[in-house]
LUMGUFI-539940 format. One record per residue: residue number from 1; residue in one letter; x, y, z of N, C-alpha, C, CB in turn. Coordinates in nm, 3 decimals, decimal comma, padded with zeros to 5 digits. Glycine has a CB too. Example, Ala and Ser with C-alpha at 12.3 -4.5 7.8 and 13.67 -1.06 7.14 Angstrom:
2
REC   pos   code       n.u       n.v       n.w      ca.u      ca.v      ca.w       c.u       c.v       c.w      cb.u      cb.v      cb.w
REC     1      A    01,319   -00,569    00,780    01,230   -00,450    00,780    01,320   -00,330    00,780    01,131   -00,447    00,905
REC     2      S    01,285   -00,225    00,708    01,367   -00,106    00,714    01,290    00,003    00,787    01,408   -00,060    00,572
END
This chain:
117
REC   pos   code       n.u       n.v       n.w      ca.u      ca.v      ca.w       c.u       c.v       c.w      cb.u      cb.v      cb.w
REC     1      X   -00,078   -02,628   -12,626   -00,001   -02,512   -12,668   -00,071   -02,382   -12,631    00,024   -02,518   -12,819
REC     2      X   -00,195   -02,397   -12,672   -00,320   -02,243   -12,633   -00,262   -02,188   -12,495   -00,535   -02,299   -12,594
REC     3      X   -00,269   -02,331   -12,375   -00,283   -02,275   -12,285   -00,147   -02,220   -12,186   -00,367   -02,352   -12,240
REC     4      X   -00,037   -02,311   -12,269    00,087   -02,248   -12,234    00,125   -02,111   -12,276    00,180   -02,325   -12,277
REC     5      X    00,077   -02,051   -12,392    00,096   -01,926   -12,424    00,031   -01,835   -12,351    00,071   -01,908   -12,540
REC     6      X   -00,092   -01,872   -12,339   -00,152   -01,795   -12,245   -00,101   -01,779   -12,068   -00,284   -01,850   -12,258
REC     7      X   -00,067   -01,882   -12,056    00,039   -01,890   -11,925    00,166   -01,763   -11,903    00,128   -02,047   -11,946
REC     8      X    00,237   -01,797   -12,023    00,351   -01,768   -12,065    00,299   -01,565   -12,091    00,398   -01,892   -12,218
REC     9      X    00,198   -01,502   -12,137    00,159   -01,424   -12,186    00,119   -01,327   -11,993    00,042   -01,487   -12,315
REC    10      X    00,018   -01,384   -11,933    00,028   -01,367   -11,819    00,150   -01,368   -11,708   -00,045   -01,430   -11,803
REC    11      X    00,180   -01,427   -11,701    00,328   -01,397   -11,650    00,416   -01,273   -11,704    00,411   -01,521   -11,684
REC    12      X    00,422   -01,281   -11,810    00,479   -01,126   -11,853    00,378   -01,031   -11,819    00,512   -01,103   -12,020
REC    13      X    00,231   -01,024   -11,810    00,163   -00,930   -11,802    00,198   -00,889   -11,649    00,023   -00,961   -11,845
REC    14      X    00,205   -00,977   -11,564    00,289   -00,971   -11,402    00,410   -00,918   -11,379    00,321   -01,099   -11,345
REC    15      X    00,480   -00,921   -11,442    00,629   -00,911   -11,457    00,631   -00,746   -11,488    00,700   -01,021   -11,593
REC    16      X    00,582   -00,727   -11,623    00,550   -00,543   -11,655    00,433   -00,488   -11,553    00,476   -00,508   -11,844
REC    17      X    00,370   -00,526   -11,512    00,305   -00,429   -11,381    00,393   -00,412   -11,295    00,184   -00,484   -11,296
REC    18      X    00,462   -00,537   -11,256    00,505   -00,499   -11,066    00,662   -00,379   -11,162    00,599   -00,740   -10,901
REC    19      X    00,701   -00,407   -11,312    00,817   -00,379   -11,327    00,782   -00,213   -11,380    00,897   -00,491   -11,424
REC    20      X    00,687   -00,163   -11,421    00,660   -00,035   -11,401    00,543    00,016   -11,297    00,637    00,009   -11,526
REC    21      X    00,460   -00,018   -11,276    00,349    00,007   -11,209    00,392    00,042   -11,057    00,255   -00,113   -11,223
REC    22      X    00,407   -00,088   -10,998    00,468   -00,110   -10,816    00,553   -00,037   -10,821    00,534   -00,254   -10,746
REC    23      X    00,721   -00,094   -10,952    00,825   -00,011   -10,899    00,850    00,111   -10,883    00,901   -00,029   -10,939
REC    24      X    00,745    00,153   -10,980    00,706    00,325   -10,988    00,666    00,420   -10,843    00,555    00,336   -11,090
REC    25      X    00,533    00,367   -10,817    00,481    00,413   -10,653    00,618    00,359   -10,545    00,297    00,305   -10,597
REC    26      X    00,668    00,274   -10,554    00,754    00,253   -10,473    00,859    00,361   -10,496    00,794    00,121   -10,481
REC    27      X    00,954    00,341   -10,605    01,030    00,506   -10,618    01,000    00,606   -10,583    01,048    00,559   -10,716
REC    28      X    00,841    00,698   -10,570    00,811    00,764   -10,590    00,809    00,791   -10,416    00,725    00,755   -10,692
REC    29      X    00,793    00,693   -10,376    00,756    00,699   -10,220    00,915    00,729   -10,116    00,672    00,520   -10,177
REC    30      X    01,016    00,598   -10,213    01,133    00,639   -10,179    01,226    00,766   -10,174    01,174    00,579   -10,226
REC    31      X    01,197    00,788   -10,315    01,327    00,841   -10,389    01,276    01,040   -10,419    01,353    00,718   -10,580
REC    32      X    01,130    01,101   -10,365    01,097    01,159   -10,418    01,192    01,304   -10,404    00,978    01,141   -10,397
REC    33      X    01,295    01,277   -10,311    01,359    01,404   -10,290    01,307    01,530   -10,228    01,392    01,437   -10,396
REC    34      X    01,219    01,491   -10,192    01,118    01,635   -10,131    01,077    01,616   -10,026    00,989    01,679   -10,199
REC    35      X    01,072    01,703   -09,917    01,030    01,686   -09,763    00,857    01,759   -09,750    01,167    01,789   -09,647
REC    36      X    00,810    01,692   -09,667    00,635    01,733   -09,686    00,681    01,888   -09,662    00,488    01,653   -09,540
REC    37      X    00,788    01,929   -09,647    00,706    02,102   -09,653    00,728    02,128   -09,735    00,729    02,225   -09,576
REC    38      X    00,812    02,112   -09,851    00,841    02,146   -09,993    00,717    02,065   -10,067    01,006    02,094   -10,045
REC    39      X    00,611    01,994   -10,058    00,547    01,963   -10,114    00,458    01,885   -10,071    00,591    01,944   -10,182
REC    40      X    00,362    01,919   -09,970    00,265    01,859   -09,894    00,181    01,760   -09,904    00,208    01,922   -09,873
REC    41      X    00,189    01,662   -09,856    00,087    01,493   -09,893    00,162    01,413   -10,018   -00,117    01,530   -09,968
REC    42      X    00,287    01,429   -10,041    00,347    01,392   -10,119    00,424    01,251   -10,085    00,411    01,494   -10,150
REC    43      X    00,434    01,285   -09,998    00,462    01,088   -09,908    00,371    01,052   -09,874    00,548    01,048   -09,764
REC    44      X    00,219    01,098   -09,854    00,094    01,022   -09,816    00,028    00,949   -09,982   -00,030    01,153   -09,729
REC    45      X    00,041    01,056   -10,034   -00,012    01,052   -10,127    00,073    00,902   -10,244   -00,009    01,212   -10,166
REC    46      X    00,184    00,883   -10,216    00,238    00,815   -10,288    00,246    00,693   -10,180    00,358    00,879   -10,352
REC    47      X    00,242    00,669   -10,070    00,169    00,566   -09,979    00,002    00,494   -10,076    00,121    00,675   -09,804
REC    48      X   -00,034    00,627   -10,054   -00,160    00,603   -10,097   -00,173    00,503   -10,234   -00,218    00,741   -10,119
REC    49      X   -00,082    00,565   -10,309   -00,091    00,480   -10,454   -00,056    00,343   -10,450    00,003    00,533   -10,563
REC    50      X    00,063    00,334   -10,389    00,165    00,223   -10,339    00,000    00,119   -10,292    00,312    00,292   -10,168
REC    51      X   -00,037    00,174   -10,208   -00,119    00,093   -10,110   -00,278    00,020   -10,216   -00,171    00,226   -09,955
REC    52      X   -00,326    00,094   -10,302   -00,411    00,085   -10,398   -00,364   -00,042   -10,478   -00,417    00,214   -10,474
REC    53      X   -00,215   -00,059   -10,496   -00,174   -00,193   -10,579   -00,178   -00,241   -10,540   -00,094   -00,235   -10,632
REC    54      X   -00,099   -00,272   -10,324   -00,135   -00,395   -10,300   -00,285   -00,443   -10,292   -00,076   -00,420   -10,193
REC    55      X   -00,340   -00,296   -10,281   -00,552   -00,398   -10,282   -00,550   -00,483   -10,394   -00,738   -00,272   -10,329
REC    56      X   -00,512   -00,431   -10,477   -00,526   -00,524   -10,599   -00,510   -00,628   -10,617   -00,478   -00,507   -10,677
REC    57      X   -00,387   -00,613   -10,612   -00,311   -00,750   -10,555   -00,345   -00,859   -10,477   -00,222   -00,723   -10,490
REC    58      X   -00,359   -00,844   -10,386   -00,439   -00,873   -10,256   -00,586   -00,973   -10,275   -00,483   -00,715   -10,193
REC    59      X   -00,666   -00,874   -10,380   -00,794   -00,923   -10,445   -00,777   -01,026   -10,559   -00,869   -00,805   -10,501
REC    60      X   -00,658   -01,080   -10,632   -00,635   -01,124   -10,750   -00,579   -01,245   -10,629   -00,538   -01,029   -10,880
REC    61      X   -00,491   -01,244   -10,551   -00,439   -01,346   -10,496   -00,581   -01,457   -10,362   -00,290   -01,257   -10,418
REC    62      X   -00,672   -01,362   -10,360   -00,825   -01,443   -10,283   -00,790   -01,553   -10,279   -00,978   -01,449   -10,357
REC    63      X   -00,809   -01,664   -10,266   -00,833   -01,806   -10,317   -00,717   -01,867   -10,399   -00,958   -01,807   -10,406
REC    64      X   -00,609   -01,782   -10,446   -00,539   -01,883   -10,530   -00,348   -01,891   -10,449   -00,551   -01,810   -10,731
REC    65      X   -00,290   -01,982   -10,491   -00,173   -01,958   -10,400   -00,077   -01,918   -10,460   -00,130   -02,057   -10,328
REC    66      X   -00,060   -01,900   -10,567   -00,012   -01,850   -10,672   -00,030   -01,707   -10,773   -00,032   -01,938   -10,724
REC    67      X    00,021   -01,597   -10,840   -00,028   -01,590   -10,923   -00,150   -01,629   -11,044    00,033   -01,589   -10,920
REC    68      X   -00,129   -01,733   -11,072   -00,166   -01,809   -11,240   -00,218   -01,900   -11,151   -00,031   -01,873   -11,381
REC    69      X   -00,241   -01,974   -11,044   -00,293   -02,065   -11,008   -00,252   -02,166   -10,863   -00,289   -02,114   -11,120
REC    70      X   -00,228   -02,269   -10,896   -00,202   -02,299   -10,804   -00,020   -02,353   -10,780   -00,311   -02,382   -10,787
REC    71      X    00,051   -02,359   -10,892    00,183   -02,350   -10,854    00,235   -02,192   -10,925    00,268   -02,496   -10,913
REC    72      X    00,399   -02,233   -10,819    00,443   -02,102   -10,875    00,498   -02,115   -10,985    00,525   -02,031   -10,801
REC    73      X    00,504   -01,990   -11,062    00,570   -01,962   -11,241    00,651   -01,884   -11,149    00,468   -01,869   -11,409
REC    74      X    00,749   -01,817   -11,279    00,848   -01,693   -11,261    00,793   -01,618   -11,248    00,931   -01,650   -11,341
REC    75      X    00,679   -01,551   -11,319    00,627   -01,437   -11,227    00,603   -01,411   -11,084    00,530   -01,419   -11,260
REC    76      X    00,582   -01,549   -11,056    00,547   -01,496   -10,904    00,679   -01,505   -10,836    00,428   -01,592   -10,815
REC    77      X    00,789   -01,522   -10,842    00,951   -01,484   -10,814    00,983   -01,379   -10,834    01,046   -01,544   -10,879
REC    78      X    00,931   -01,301   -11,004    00,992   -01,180   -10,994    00,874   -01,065   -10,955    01,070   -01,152   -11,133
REC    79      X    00,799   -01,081   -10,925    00,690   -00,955   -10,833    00,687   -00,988   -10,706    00,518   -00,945   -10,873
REC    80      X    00,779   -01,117   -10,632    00,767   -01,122   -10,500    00,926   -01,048   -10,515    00,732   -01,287   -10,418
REC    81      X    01,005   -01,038   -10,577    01,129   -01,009   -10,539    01,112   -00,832   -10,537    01,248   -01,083   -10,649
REC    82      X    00,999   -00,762   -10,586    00,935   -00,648   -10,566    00,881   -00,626   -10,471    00,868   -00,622   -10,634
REC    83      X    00,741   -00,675   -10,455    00,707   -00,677   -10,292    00,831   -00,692   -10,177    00,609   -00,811   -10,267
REC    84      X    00,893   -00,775   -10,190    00,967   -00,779   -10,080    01,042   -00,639   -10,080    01,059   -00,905   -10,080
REC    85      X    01,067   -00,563   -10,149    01,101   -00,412   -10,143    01,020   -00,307   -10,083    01,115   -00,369   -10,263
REC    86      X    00,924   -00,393   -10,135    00,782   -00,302   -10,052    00,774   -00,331   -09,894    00,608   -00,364   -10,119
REC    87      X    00,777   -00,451   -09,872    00,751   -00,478   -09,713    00,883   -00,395   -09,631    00,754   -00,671   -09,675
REC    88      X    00,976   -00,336   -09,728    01,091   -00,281   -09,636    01,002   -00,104   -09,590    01,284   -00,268   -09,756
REC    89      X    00,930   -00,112   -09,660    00,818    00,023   -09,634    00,722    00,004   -09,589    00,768    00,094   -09,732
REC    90      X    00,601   -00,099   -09,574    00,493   -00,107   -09,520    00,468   -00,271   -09,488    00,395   -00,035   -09,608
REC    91      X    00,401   -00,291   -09,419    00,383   -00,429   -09,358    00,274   -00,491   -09,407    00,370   -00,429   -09,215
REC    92      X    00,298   -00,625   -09,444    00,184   -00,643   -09,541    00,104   -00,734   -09,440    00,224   -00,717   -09,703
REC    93      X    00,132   -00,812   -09,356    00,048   -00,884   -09,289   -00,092   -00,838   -09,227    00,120   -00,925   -09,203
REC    94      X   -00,128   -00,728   -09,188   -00,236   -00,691   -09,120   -00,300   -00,640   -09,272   -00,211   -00,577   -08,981
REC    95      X   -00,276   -00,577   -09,321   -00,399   -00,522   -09,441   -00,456   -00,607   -09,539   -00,348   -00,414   -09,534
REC    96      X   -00,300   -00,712   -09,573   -00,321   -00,764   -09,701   -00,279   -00,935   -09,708   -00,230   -00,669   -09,804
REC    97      X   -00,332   -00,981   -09,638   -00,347   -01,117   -09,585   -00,347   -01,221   -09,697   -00,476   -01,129   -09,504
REC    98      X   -00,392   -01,200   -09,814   -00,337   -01,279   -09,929   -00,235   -01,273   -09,979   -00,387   -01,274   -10,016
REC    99      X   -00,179   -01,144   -09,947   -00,028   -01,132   -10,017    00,052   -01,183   -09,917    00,028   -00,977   -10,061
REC   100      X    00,056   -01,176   -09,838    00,119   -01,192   -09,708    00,177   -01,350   -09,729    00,001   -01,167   -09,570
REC   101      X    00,020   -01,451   -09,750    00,039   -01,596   -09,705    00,106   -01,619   -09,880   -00,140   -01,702   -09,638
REC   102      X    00,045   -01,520   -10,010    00,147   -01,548   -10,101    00,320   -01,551   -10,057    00,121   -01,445   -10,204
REC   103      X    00,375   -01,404   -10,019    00,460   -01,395   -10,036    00,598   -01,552   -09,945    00,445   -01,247   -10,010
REC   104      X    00,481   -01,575   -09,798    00,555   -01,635   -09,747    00,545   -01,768   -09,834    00,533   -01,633   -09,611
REC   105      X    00,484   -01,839   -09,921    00,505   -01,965   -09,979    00,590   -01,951   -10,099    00,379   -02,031   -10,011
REC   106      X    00,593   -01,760   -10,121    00,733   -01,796   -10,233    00,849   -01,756   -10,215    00,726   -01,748   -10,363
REC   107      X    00,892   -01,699   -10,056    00,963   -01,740   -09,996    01,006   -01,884   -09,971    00,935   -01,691   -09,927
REC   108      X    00,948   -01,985   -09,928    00,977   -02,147   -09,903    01,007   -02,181   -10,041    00,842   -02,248   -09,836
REC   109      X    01,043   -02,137   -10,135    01,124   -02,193   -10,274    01,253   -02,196   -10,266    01,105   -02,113   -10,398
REC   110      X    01,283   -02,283   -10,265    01,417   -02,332   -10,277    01,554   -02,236   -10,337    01,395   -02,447   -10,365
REC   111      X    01,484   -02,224   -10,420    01,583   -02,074   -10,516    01,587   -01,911   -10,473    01,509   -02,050   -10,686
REC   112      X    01,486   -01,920   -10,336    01,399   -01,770   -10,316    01,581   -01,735   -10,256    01,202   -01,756   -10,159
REC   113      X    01,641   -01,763   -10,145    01,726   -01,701   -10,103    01,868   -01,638   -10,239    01,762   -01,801   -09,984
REC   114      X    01,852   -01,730   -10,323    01,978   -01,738   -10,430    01,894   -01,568   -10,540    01,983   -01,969   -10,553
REC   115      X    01,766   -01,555   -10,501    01,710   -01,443   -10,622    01,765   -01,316   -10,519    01,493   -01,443   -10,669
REC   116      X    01,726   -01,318   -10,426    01,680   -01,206   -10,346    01,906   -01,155   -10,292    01,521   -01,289   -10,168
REC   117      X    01,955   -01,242   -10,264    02,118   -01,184   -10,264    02,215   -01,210   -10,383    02,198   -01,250   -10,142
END
């Protein structure tokens, strides 16, 4: 039971990062309404942030193929169904090579095409 809660507890802790944290720098990068001359380094700068999560990210996924381990939970469905918003802005294969080989194995889920349309 300990360790299912704790499972269960992490996964939400995944779920509220990518669901304010990512989606945030990502909006911010999208949606900011302002052209660099109305407000200078303001698309770098929110690159910049954007790009700081996937390090993170990136560093948490080292060694594991999963989120939480070695299979996938729902978290890692619903922060790949984020990232994949992200890769419509920056390319993850050359920087961030753990996320990358994450995202493509949670892509190969059976259910991945039925989340994402």
């Amino acid at each position: 039971m300990g360790s299912e809660l704790s499972f269960v507890s992490q996964s939400f802790s995944w779920i509220h990062w990518a669901s304010s944290v990512l989606h945030r720098d990502l909006y911010r990068l999208r949606n900011s309404g302002l052209t660099d001359e109305e407000c200078p380094g303001l698309s770098q700068n929110s690159l910049d942030n954007l790009g700081a999560r996937l390090d993170t990210l990136d560093r948490v996924l080292k060694g594991r193929s999963y989120l939480l381990g070695q299979r996938p939970y729902f978290c890692d469905t619903a922060l790949a169904v984020m990232v994949d918003e992200v890769e419509r802005v920056v390319a993850l294969a050359d920087k961030w090579p753990h996320l990358n080989k994450w995202m493509e194995r949670v892509k190969t889920q059976a259910n991945w095409v039925k989340v994402v349309t």
